[in-house]
C-alpha positions in Angstrom: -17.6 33.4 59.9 -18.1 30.1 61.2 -17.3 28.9 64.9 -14.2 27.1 64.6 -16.0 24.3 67.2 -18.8 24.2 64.6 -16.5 23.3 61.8 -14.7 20.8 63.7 -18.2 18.9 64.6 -19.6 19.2 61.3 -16.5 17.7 59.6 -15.9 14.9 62.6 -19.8 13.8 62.2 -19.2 13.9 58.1 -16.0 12.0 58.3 -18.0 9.4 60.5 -20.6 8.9 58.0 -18.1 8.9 54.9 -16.4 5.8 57.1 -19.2 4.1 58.1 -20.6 4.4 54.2 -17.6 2.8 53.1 -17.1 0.0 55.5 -21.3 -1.0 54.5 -20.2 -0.7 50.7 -21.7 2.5 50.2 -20.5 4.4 47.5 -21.7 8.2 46.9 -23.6 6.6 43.7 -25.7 4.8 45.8 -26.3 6.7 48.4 -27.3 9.3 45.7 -29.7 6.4 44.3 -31.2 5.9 47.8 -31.6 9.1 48.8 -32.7 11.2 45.6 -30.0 13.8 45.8 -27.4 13.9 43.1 -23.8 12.2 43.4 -22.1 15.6 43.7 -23.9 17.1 46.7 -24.0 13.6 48.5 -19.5 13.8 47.9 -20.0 17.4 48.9 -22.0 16.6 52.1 -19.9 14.1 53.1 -17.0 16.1 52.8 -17.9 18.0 56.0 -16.5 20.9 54.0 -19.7 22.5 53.3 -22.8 23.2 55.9 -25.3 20.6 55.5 -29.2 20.6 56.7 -31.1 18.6 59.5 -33.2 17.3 56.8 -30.4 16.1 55.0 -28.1 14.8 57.4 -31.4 13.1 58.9 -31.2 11.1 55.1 -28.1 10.6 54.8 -27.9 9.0 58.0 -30.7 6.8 57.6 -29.8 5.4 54.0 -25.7 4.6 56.0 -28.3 3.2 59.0 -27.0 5.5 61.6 -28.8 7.2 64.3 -28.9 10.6 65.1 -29.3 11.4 68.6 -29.4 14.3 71.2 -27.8 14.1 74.8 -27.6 16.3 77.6 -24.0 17.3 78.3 -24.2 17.4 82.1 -25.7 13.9 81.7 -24.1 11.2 84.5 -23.7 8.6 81.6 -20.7 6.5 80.1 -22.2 7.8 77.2 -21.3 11.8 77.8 -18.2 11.0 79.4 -17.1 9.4 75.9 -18.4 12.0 73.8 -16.6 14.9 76.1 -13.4 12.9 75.7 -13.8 12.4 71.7 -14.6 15.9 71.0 -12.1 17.5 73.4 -9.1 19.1 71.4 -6.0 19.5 72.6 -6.7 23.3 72.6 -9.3 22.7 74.6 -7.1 21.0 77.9 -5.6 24.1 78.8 
């Protein structure tokens, strides 16, 4: 079973994508047409329901022109101190 954490990232980064897709016009038929894969897995993928791979998410995020990045959590950077603050549930305050 899946780390509930895990699931919570995957569909947060998903739900991101799916917004930023809409708000460029992107519909899950063209990002299908742009990216090879069919309409159903793109919908699927973007659900954030089902795991999806680097490879993929590395598409996906290119076609919506989004970056993927990595940053150090214990970075001194407005940067970290935003993420830590988006990603922190109430769960996780105590």
């Amino acid at each position: 079973m899946q780390n509930d954490k895990i699931i919570y990232a995957r569909k947060l980064l998903c739900k991101y994508l799916r917004e930023t897709a809409k708000e460029k016009g992107l519909s899950t038929y063209k990002i299908a047409e742009l990216t090879g894969f069919e309409q159903p897995n793109v919908f699927r993928m973007l659900s954030g329901n089902h795991n999806i791979t680097l490879d993929n998410l590395i598409t996906l995020c290119d076609v919506i022109d989004t970056y993927v990045f990595i940053i150090d959590k214990n970075a001194e950077d407005e940067l970290v101190e935003t993420m830590k603050n988006r990603w922190r549930r109430p769960a996780d305050q105590g």
